[in-house]
C-alpha positions in Angstrom: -25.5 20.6 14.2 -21.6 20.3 14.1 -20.0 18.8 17.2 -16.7 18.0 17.9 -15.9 15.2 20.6 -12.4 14.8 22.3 -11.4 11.9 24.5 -8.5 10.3 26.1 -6.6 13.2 27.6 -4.7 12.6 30.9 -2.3 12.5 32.8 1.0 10.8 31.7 4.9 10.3 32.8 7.3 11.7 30.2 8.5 8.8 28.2 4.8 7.8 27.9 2.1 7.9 25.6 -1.6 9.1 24.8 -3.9 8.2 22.2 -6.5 11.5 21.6 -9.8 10.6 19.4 -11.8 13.0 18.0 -15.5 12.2 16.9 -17.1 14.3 14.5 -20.8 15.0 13.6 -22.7 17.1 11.7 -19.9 17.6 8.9 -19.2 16.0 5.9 -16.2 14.6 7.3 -14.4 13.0 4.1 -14.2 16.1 2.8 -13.0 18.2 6.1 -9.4 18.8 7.3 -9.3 17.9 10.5 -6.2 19.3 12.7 -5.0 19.0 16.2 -3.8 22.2 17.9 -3.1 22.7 21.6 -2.8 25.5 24.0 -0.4 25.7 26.7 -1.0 28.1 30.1 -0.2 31.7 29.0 0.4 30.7 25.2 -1.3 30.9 22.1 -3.3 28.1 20.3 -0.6 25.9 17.7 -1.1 23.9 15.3 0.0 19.8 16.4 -1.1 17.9 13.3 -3.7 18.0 10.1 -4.9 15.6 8.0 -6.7 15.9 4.4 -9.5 14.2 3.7 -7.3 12.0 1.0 -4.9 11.1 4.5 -2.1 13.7 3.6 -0.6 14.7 6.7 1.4 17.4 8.1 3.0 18.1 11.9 4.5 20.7 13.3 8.1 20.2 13.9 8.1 19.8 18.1 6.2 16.5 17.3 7.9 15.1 14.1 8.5 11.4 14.5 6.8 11.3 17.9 3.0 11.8 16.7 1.1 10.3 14.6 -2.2 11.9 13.1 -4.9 9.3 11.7 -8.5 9.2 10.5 -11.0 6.6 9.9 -13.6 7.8 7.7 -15.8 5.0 8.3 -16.3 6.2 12.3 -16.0 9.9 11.5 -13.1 9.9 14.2 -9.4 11.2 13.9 -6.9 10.1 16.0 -3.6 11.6 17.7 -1.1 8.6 18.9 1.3 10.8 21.0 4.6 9.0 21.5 7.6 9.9 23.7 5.6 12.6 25.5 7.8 15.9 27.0 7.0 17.9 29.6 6.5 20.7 27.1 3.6 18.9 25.4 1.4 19.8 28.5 -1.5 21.6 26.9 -5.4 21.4 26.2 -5.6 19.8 22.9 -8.5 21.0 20.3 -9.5 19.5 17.8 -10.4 21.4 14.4 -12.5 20.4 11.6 -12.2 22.9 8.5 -13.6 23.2 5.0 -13.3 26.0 2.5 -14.7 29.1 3.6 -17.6 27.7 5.5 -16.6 25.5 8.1 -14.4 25.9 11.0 -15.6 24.1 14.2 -13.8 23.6 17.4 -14.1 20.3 20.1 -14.2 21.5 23.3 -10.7 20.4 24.2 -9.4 18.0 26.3 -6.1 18.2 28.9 -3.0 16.5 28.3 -0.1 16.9 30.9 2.9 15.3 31.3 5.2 15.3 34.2 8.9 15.2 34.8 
């Protein structure tokens, strides 16, 4: 059974930062993508941050220089360190684990708001 487990949303100042983890199971997770995406009120789903299985990474460019996307293969986990955190970054944060044509799986999501 796949299952996707997010942690360490919250609540934050802007200026501040977050650390989000993302546990996986049930995949063969070296071989996976993995992505973060979030999803603000009355907006659709983006894409945050990926990361091959070889530790290529891409961000989109509202986050460029401010997170950080990591995995450890050994723990099945990828990371999101979230540095300098806006206002605008207020979202629920999914994370995504995708594989060819036969795996997409979703966490459940877990808040992240930042105030003014």
């Amino acid at each position: 059974q796949v299952q996707l487990v997010e942690s360490g949303g919250g609540l934050v100042q802007a200026g501040g930062s977050l650390r989000l983890s993302c546990a996986a199971s049930g995949i063969f997770f070296v071989a996976s993508t993995m992505g973060w995406y979030r999803q603000a009120p009355g907006k659709q789903r983006e894409l945050v941050a990926a990361i091959t299985g070889g530790g290529s990474t891409n961000y989109a460019g509202s986050v460029e220089g401010r997170f950080t996307m990591s995995r450890d293969n050994t723990k099945n986990t990828v990371y999101l360190q979230m540095n300098s955190l806006k206002p605008e970054d207020t979202a629920v944060y999914y994370c995504n684990a995708h594989q060819g044509t036969w795996l997409d799986a979703w966490g459940q999501g877990t808040q992240v708001t930042v105030s003014s």
